[in-house]
N, C-alpha and C positions, 0 to 999 in steps of 0.2 A: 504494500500500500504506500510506502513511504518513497519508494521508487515510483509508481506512478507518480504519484504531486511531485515529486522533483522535476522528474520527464516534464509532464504538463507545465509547470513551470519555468524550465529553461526552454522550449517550445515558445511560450507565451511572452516570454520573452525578447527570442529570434525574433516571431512576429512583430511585436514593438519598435526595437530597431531599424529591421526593415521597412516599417510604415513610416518612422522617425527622417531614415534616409531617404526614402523615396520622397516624403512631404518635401525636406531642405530639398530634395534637388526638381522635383514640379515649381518649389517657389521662384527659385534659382532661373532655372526654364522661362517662367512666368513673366521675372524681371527684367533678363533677357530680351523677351519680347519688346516688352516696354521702350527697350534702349534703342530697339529695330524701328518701333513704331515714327516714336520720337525723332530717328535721323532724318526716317523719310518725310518727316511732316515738316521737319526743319526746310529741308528743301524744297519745297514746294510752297510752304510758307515766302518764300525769298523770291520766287517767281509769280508769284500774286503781288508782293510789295513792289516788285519791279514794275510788274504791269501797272499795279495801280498808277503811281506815279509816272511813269512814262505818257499814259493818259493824261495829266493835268496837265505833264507841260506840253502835250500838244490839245490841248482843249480847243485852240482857236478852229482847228477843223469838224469843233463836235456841232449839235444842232445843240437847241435850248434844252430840250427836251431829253438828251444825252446828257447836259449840263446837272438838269436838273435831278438825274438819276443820280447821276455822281456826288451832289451834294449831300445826296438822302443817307447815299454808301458814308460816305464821310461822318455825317451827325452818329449814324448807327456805330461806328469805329471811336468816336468820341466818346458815348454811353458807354462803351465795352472798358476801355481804357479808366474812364473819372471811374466806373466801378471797381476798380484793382488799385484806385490811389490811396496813397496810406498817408498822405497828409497835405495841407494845405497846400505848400508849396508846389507839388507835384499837381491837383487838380487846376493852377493857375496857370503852369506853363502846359499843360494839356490844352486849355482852355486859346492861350495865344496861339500856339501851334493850330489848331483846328479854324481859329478863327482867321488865321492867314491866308490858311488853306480854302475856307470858304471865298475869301476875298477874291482869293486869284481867282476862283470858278466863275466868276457875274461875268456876263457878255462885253459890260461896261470897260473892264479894267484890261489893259494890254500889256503883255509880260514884255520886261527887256532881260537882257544880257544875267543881270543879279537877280532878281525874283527866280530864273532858272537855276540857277548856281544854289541858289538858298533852297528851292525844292529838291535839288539833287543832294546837297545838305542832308534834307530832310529827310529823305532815301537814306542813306548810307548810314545816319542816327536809327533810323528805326531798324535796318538791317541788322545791326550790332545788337540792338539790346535785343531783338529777337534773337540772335546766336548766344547771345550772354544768357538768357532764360533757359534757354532749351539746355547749353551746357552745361549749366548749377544742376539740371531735374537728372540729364545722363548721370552726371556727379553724383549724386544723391543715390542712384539708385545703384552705380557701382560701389558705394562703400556699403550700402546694405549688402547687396552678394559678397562681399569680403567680409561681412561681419558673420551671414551665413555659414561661410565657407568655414569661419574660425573658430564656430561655435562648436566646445566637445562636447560628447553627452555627459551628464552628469552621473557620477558611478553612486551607487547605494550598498 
């Protein structure tokens, strides 16, 4: 009798472990993904910002009505953003930046030489801190898998 529950118990064991390791390494797998998903999205992200802006500064060839999509795009990109601001300072210059961006949209206003420089500016800032995001989350999610990776089981 005393031989079965040990069996059973070192069995039960095994089992344990092996659910233990399989779990870290599905999370592992999991996080993985994550870091996949994220590069892809990185990039594609960057080819939306290019287009967006590419599109303003040739706005002069849009109709009103192209105009006036763009601006709607814009307010909605503004929302997104004042919603992730963590303080004053940051919703202010959200605030100038979009409201520049609208300026230049009006049929009224004609871009020269610097109005494009400053959009193109404007590009290459929001390119960055889009890579700078995205890199802290890959960050993040590779020192979890090392922290997985480092984790022993604890003996009893």
């Amino acid at each position: 009798m005393t031989r079965l529950s040990f069996v059973a118990s070192l069995s039960a064991l095994a089992v344990f472990a092996a659910g233990v390791s399989a779990g870290e390494n599905s999370q592992i797998a999991g996080l993985r993904n994550q870091i996949k998903e994220l590069k892809a999205q990185e990039s594609s992200i960057i080819k939306n910002i290019d287009a967006h802006y590419d599109s303003i500064i040739r706005r002069d060839k849009m109709s009103e009505k192209e105009l006036e999509v763009l601006r709607h795009q814009i307010h909605e990109q503004e929302e997104a953003l004042l919603a992730h601001a963590t303080n004053e300072a940051e919703r202010i210059a959200i605030h100038k930046r979009y409201d520049e961006i609208r300026h230049i949209l009006t049929k009224d206003v004609h871009m020269d030489a610097a109005q494009i420089n400053r959009l193109r500016e404007m590009k290459h800032e929001h390119v960055e801190h889009v890579k700078r995001v995205v890199h802290a989350k890959i960050h993040a999610l590779e020192e979890e898998i090392k922290a997985i990776e480092h984790q022993k089981p604890k003996k009893k």
